[in-house]
PDB file with one MODEL, atoms N, CA, C and O in Angstrom:
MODEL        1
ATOM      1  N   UNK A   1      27.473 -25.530  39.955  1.00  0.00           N
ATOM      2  CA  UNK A   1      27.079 -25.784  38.598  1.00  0.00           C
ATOM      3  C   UNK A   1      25.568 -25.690  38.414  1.00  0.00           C
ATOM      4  O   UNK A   1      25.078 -25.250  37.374  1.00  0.00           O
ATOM      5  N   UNK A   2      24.854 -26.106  39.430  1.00  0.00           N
ATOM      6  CA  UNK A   2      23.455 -26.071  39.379  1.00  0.00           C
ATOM      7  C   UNK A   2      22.769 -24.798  39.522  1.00  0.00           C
ATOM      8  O   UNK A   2      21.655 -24.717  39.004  1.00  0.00           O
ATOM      9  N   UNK A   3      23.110 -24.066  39.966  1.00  0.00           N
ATOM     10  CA  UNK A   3      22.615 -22.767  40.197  1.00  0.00           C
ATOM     11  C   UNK A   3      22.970 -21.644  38.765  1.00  0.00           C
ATOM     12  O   UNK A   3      22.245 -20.681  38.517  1.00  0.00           O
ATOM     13  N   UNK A   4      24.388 -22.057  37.819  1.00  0.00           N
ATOM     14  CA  UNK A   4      24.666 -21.228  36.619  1.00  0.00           C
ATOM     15  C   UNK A   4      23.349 -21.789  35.568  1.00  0.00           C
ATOM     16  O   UNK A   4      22.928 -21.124  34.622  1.00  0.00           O
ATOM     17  N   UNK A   5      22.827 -23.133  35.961  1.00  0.00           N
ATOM     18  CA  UNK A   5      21.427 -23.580  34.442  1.00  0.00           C
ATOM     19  C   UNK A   5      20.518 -22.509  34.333  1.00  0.00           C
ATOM     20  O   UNK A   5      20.340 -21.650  33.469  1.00  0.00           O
ATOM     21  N   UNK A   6      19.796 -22.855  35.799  1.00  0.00           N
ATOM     22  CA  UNK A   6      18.791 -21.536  35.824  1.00  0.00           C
ATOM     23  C   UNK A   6      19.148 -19.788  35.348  1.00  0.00           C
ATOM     24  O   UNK A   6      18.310 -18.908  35.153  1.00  0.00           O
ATOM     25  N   UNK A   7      20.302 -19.698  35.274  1.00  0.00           N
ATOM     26  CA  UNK A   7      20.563 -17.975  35.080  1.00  0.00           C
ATOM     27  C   UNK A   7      20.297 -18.097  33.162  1.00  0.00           C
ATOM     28  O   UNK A   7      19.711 -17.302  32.427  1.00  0.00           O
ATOM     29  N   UNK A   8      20.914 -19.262  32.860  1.00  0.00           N
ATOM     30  CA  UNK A   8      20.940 -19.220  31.442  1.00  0.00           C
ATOM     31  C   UNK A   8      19.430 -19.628  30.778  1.00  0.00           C
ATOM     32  O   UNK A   8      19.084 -19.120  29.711  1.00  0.00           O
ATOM     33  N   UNK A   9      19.012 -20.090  31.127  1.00  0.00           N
ATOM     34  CA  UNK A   9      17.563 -20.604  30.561  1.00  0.00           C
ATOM     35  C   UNK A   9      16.345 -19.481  31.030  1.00  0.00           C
ATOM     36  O   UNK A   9      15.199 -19.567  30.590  1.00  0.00           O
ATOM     37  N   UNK A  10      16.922 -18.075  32.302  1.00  0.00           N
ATOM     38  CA  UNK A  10      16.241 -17.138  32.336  1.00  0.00           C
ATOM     39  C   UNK A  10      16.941 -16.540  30.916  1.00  0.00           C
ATOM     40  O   UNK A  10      16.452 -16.950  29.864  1.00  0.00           O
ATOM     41  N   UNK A  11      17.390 -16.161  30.889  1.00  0.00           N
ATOM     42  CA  UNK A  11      18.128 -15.268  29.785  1.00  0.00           C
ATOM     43  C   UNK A  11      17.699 -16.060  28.411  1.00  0.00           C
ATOM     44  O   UNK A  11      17.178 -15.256  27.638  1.00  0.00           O
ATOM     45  N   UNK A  12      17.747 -17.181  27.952  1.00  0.00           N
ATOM     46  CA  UNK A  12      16.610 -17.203  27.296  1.00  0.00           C
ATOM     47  C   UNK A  12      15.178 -17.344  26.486  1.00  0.00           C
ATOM     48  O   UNK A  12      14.667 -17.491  25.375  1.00  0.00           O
ATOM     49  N   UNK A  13      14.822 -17.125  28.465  1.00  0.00           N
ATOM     50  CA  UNK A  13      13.574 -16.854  28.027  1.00  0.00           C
ATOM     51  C   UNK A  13      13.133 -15.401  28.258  1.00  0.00           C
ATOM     52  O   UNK A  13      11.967 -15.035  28.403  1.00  0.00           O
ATOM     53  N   UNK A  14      14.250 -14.608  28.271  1.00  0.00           N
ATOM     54  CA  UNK A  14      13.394 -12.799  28.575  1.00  0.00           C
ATOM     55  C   UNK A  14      13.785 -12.512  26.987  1.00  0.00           C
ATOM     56  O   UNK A  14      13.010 -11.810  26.338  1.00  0.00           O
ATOM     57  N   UNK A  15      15.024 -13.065  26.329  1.00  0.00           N
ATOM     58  CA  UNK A  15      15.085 -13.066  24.603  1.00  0.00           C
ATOM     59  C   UNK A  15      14.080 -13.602  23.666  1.00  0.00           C
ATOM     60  O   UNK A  15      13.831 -13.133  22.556  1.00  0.00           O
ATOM     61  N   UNK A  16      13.418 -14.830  24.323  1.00  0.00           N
ATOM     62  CA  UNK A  16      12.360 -14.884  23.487  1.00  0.00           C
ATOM     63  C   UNK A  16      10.723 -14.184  24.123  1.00  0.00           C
ATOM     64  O   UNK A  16       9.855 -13.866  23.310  1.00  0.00           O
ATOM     65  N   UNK A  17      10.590 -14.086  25.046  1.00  0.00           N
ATOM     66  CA  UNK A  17       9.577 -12.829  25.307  1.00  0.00           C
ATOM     67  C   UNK A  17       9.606 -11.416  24.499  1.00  0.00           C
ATOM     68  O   UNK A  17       8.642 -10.790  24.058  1.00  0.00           O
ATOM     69  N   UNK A  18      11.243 -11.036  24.420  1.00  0.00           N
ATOM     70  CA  UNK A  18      11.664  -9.716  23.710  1.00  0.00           C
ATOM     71  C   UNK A  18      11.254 -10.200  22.272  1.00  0.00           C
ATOM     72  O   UNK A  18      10.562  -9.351  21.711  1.00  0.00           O
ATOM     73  N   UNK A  19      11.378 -10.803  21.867  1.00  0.00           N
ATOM     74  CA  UNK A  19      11.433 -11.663  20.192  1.00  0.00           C
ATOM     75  C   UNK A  19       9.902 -11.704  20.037  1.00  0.00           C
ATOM     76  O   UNK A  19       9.291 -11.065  19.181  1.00  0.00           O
ATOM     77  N   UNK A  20       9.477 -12.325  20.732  1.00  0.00           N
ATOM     78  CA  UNK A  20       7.299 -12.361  20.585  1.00  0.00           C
ATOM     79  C   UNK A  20       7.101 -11.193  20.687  1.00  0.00           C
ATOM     80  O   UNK A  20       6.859 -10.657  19.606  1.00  0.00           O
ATOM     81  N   UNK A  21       7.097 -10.074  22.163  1.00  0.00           N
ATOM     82  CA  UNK A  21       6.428  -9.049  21.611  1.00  0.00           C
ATOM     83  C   UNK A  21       7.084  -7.886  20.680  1.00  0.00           C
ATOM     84  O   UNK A  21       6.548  -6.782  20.580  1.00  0.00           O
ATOM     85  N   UNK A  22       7.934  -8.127  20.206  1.00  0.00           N
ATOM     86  CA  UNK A  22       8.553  -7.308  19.011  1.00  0.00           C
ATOM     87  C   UNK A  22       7.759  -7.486  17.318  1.00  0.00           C
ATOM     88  O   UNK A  22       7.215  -6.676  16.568  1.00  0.00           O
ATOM     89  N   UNK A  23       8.085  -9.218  17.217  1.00  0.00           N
ATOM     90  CA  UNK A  23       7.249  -9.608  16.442  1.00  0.00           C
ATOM     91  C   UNK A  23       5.643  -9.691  16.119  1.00  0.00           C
ATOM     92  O   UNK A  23       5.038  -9.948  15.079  1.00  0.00           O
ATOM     93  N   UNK A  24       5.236  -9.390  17.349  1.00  0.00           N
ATOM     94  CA  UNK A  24       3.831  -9.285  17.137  1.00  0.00           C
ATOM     95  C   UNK A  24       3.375  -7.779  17.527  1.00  0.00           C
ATOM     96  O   UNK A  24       2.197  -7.668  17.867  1.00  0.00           O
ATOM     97  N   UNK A  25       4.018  -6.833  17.518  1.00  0.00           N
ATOM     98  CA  UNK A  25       4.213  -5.828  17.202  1.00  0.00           C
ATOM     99  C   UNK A  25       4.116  -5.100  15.903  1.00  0.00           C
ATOM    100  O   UNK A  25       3.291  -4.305  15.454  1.00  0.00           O
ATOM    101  N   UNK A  26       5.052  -5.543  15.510  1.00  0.00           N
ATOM    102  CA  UNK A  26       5.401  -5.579  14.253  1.00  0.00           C
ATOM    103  C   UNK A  26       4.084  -5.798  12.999  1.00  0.00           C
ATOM    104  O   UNK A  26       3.768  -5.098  12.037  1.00  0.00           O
ATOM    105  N   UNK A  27       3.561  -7.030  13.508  1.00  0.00           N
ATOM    106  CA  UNK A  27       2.476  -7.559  12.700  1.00  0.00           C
ATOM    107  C   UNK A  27       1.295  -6.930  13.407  1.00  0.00           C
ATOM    108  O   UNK A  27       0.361  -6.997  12.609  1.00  0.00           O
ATOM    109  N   UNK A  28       0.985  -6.485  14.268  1.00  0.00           N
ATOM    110  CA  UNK A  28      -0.454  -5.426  14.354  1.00  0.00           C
ATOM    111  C   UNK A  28      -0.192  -4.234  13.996  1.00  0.00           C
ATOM    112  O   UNK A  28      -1.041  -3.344  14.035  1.00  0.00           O
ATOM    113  N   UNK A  29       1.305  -4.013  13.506  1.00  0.00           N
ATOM    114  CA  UNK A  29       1.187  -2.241  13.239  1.00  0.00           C
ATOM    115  C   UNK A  29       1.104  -2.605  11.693  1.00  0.00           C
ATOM    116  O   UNK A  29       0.612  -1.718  10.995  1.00  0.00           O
ATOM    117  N   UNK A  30       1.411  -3.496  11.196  1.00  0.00           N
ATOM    118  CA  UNK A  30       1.467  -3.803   9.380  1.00  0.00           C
ATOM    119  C   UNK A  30       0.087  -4.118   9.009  1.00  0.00           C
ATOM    120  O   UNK A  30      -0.374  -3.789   7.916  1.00  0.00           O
ATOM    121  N   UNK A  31      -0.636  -4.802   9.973  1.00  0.00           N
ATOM    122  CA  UNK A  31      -2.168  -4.366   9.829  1.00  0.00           C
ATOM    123  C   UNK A  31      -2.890  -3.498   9.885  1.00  0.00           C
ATOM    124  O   UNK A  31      -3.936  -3.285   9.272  1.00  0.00           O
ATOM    125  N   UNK A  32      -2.246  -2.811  10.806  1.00  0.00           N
ATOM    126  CA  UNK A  32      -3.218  -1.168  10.900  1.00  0.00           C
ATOM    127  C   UNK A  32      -2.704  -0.784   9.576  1.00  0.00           C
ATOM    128  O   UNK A  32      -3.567  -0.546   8.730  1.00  0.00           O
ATOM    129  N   UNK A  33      -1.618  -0.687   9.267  1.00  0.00           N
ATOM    130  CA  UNK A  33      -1.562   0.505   8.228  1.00  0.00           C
ATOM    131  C   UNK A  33      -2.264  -0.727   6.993  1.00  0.00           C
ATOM    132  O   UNK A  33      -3.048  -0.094   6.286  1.00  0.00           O
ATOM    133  N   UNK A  34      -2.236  -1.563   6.745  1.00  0.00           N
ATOM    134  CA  UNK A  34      -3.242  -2.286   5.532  1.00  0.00           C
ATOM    135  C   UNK A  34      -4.958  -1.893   5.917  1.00  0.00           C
ATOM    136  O   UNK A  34      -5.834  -1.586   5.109  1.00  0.00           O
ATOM    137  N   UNK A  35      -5.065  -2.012   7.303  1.00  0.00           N
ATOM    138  CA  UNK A  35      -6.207  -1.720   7.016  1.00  0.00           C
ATOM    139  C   UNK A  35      -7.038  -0.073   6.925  1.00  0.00           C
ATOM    140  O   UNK A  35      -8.184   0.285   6.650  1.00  0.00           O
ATOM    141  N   UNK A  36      -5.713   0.661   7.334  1.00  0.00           N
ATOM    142  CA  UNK A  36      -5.815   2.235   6.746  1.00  0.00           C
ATOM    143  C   UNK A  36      -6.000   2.299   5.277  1.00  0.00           C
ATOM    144  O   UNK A  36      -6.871   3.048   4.838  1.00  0.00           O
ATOM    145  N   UNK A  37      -5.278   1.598   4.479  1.00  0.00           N
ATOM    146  CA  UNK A  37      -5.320   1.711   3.229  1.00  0.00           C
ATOM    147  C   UNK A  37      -6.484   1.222   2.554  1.00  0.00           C
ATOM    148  O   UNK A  37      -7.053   1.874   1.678  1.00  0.00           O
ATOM    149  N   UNK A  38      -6.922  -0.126   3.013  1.00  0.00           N
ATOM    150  CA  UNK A  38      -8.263  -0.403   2.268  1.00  0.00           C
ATOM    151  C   UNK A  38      -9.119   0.675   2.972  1.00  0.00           C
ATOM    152  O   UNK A  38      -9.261   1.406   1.992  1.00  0.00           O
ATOM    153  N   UNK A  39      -9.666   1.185   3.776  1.00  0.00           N
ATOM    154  CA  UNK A  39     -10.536   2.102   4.460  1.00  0.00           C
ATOM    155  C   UNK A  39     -10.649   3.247   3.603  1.00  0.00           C
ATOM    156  O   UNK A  39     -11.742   3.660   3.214  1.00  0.00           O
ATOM    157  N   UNK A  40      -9.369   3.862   3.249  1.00  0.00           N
ATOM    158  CA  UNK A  40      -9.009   5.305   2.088  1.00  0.00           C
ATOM    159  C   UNK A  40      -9.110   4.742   0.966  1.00  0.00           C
ATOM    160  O   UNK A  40      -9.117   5.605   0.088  1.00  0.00           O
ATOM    161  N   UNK A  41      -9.235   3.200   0.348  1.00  0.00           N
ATOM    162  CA  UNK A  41      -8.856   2.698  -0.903  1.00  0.00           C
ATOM    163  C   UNK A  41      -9.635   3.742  -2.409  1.00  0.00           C
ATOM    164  O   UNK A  41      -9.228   4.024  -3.536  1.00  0.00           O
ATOM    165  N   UNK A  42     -11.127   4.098  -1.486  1.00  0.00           N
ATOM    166  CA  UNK A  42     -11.741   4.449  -2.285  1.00  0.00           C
ATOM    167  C   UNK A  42     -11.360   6.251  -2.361  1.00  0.00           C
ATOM    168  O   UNK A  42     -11.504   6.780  -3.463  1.00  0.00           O
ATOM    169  N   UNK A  43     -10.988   6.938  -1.433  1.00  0.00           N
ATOM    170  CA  UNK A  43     -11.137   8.289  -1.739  1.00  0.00           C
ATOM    171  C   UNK A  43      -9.482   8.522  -2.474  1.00  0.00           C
ATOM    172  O   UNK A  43      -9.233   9.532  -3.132  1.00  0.00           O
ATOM    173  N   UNK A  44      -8.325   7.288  -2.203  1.00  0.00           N
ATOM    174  CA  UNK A  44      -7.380   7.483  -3.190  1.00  0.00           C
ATOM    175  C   UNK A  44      -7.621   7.116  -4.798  1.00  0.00           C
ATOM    176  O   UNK A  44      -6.858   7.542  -5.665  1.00  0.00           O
ATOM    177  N   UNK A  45      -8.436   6.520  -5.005  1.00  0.00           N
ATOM    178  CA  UNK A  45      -8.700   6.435  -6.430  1.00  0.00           C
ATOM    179  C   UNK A  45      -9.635   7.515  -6.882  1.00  0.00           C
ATOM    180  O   UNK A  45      -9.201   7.922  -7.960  1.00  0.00           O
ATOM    181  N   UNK A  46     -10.838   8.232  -6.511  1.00  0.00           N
ATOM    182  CA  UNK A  46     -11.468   9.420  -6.359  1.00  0.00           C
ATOM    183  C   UNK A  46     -10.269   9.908  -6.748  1.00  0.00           C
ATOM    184  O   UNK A  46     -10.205  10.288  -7.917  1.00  0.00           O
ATOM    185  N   UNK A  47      -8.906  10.035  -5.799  1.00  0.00           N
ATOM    186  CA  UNK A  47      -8.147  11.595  -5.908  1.00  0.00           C
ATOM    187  C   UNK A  47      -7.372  11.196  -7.610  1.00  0.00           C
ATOM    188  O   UNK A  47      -7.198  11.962  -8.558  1.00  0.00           O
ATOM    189  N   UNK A  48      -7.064   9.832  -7.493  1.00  0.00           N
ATOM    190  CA  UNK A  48      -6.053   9.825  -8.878  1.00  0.00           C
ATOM    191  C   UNK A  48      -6.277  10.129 -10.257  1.00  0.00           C
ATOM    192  O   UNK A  48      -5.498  10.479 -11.143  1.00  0.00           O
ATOM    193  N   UNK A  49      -8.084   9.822 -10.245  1.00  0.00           N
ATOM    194  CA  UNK A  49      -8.628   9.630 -11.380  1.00  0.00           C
ATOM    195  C   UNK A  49      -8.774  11.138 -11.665  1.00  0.00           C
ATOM    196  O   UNK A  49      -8.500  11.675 -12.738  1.00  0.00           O
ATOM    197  N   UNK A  50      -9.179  11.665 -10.711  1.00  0.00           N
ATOM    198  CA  UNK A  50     -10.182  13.301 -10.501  1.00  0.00           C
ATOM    199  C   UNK A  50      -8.274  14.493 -11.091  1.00  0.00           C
ATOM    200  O   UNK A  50      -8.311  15.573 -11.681  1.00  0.00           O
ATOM    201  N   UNK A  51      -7.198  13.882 -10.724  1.00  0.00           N
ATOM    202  CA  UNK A  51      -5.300  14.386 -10.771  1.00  0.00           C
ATOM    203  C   UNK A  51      -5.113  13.503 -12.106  1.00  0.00           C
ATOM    204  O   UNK A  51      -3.953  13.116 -11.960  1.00  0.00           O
ATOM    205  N   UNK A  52      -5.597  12.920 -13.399  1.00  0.00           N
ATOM    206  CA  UNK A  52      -4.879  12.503 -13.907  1.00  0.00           C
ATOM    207  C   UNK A  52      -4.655  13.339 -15.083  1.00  0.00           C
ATOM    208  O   UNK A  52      -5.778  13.554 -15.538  1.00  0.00           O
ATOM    209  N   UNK A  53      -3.890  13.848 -15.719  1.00  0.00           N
ATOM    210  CA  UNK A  53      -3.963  15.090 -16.882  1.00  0.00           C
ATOM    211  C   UNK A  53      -3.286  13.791 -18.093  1.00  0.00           C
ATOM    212  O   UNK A  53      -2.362  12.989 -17.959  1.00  0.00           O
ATOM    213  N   UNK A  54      -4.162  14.040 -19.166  1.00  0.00           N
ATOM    214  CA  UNK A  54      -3.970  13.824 -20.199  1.00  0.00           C
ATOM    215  C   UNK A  54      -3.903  14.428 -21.886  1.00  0.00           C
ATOM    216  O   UNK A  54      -4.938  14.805 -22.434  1.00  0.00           O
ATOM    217  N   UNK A  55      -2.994  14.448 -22.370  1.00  0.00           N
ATOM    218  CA  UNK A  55      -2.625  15.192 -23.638  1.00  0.00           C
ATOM    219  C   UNK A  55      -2.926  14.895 -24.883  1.00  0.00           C
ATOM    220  O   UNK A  55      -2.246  13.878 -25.018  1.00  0.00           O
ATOM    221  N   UNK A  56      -3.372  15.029 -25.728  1.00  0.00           N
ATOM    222  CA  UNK A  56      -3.612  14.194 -27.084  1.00  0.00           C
ATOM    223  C   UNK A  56      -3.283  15.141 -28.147  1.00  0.00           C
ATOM    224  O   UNK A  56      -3.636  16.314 -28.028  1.00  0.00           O
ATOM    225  N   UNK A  57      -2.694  14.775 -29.088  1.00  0.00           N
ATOM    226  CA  UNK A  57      -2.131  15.116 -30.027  1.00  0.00           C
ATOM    227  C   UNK A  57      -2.287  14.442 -31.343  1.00  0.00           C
ATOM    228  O   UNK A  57      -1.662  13.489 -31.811  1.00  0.00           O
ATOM    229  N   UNK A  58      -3.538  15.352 -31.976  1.00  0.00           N
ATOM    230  CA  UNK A  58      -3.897  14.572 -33.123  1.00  0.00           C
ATOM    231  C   UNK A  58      -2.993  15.294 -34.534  1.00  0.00           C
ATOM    232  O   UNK A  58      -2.044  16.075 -34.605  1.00  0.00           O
ATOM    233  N   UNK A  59      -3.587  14.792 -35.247  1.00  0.00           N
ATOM    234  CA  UNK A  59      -2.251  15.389 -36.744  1.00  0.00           C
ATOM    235  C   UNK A  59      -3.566  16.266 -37.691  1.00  0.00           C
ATOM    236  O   UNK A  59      -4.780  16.301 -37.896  1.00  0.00           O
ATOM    237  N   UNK A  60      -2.313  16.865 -38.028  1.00  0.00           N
ATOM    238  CA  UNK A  60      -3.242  18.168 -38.657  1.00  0.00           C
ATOM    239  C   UNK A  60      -4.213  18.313 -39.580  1.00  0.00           C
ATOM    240  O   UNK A  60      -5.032  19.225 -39.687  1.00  0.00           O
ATOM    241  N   UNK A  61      -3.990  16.869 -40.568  1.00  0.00           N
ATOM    242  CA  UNK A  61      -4.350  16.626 -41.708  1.00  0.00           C
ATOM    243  C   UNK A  61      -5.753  15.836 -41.645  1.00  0.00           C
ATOM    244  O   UNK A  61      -6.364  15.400 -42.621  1.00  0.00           O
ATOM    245  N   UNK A  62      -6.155  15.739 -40.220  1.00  0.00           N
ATOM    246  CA  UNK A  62      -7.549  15.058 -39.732  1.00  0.00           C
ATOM    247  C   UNK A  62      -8.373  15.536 -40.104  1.00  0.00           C
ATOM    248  O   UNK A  62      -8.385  16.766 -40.036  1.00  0.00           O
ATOM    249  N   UNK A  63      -9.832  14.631 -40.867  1.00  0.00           N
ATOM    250  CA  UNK A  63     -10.625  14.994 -41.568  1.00  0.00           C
ATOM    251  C   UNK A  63     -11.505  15.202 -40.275  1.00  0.00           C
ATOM    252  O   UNK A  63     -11.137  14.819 -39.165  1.00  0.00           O
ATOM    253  N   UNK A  64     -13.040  16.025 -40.587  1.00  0.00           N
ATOM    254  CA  UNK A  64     -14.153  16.363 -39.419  1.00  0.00           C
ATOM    255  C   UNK A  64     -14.317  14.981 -38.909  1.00  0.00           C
ATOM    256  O   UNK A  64     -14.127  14.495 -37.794  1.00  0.00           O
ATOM    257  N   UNK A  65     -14.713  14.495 -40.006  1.00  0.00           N
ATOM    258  CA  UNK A  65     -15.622  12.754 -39.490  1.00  0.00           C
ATOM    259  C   UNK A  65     -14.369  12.383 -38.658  1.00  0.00           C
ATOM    260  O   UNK A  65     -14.431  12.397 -37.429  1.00  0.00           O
ATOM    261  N   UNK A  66     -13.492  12.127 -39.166  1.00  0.00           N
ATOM    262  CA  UNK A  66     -12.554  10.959 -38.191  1.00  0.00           C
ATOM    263  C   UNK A  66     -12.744  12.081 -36.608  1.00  0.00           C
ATOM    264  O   UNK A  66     -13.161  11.652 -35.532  1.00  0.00           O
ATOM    265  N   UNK A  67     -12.426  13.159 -36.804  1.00  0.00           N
ATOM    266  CA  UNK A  67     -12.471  13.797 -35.545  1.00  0.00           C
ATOM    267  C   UNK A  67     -13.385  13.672 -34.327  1.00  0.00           C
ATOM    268  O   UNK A  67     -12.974  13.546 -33.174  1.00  0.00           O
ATOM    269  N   UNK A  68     -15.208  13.742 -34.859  1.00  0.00           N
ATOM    270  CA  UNK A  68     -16.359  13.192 -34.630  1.00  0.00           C
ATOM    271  C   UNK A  68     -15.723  11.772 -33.876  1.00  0.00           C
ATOM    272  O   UNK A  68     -15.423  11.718 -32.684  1.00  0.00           O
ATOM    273  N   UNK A  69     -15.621  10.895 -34.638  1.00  0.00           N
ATOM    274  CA  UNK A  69     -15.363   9.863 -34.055  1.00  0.00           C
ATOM    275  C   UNK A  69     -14.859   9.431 -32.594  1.00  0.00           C
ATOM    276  O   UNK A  69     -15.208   8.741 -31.636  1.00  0.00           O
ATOM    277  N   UNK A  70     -13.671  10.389 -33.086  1.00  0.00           N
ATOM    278  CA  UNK A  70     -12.640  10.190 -31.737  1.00  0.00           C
ATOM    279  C   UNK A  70     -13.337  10.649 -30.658  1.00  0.00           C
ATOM    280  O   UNK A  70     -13.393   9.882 -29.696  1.00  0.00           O
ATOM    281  N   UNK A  71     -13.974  11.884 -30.558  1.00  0.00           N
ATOM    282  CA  UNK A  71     -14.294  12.719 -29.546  1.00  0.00           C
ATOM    283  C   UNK A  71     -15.943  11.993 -29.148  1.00  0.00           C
ATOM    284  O   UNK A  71     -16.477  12.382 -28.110  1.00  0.00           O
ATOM    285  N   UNK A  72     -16.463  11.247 -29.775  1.00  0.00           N
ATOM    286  CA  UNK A  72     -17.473  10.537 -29.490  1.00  0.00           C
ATOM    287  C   UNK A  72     -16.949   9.174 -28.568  1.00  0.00           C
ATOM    288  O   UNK A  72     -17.637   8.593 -27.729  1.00  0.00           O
ATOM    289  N   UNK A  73     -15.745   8.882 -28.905  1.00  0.00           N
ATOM    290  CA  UNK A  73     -15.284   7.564 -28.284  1.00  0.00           C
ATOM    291  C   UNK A  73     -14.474   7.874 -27.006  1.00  0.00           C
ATOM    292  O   UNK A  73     -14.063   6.975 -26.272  1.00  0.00           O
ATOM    293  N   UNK A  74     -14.246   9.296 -26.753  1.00  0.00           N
ATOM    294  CA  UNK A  74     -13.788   9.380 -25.574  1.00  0.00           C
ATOM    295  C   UNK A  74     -15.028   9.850 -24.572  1.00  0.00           C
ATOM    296  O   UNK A  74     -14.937   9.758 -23.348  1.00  0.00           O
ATOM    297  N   UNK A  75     -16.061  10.305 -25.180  1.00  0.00           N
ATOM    298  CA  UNK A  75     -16.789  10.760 -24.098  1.00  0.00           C
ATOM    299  C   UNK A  75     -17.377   9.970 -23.437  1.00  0.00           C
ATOM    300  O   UNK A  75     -18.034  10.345 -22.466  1.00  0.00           O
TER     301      UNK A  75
ENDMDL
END
Protein backbone atom coordinates (compact mmCIF):
# COMPACT_ATOMS: atom_id res chain seq x y z
CA UNK A 1 0.00 0.00 0.00
CA UNK A 2 2.84 2.28 0.75
CA UNK A 3 4.68 2.17 -2.22
CA UNK A 4 1.06 2.80 -4.64
CA UNK A 5 1.03 6.83 -2.52
CA UNK A 6 4.17 7.81 -4.00
CA UNK A 7 3.25 6.69 -7.78
CA UNK A 8 0.06 8.83 -7.35
CA UNK A 9 1.27 12.07 -5.90
CA UNK A 10 4.17 11.69 -8.79
CA UNK A 11 1.48 11.76 -11.31
CA UNK A 12 0.20 14.66 -9.81
CA UNK A 13 2.76 16.48 -9.73
CA UNK A 14 4.15 15.98 -13.56
CA UNK A 15 0.08 17.26 -14.26
CA UNK A 16 0.61 20.19 -12.49
CA UNK A 17 4.17 21.00 -13.88
CA UNK A 18 2.32 20.21 -17.42
CA UNK A 19 -0.54 22.79 -16.23
CA UNK A 20 2.25 25.74 -15.11
CA UNK A 21 4.27 25.51 -18.05
CA UNK A 22 1.37 25.44 -20.47
CA UNK A 23 -0.18 28.25 -18.65
CA UNK A 24 2.59 30.38 -18.53
CA UNK A 25 3.13 29.81 -21.92
CA UNK A 26 0.24 30.78 -22.87
CA UNK A 27 0.55 34.15 -21.01
CA UNK A 28 4.10 35.18 -22.50
CA UNK A 29 2.91 34.42 -25.97
CA UNK A 30 -0.45 36.79 -25.28
CA UNK A 31 2.09 39.32 -24.32
CA UNK A 32 4.23 39.21 -27.13
CA UNK A 33 1.56 39.55 -29.45
CA UNK A 34 0.05 42.75 -27.15
CA UNK A 35 3.17 44.02 -27.14
CA UNK A 36 3.56 43.62 -31.08
CA UNK A 37 0.54 45.54 -31.34
CA UNK A 38 1.26 48.55 -29.23
CA UNK A 39 4.87 48.70 -31.02
CA UNK A 40 2.83 48.84 -34.76
CA UNK A 41 -0.03 50.83 -32.86
CA UNK A 42 1.17 53.80 -34.60
CA UNK A 43 2.00 52.72 -38.28
CA UNK A 44 -1.65 50.84 -38.12
CA UNK A 45 -3.41 54.00 -37.66
CA UNK A 46 -0.95 55.86 -40.31
CA UNK A 47 -2.28 52.88 -42.62
CA UNK A 48 -6.19 53.32 -41.69
CA UNK A 49 -6.43 56.91 -41.80
CA UNK A 50 -4.00 57.27 -45.06
CA UNK A 51 -7.10 53.64 -46.60
CA UNK A 52 -10.08 55.47 -45.45
CA UNK A 53 -12.31 56.50 -48.66
CA UNK A 54 -15.02 58.73 -48.12
CA UNK A 55 -18.13 59.82 -50.28
CA UNK A 56 -20.25 62.86 -49.93
CA UNK A 57 -23.17 63.55 -51.57
CA UNK A 58 -24.44 66.93 -51.53
CA UNK A 59 -27.99 67.94 -53.22
CA UNK A 60 -28.18 69.73 -56.24
CA UNK A 61 -30.04 72.65 -55.27
CA UNK A 62 -26.87 73.93 -53.06
CA UNK A 63 -26.27 77.46 -53.11
CA UNK A 64 -22.13 78.67 -53.70
CA UNK A 65 -22.01 80.09 -50.07
CA UNK A 66 -23.40 77.04 -48.32
CA UNK A 67 -20.90 75.08 -50.54
CA UNK A 68 -17.86 77.50 -49.43
CA UNK A 69 -18.79 76.60 -46.15
CA UNK A 70 -18.75 73.01 -46.22
CA UNK A 71 -15.54 72.69 -48.09
CA UNK A 72 -13.92 75.23 -45.68
CA UNK A 73 -15.07 72.99 -42.72
CA UNK A 74 -13.64 69.98 -44.06
CA UNK A 75 -10.34 71.23 -44.84
Amino acid sequence: MQLDQPKEGSKRLRTSYASSIISVSLVLFMLGLLGLLVLDANKISDYVKEHIQLNVYLQDDINQQDLNLFSAGIE
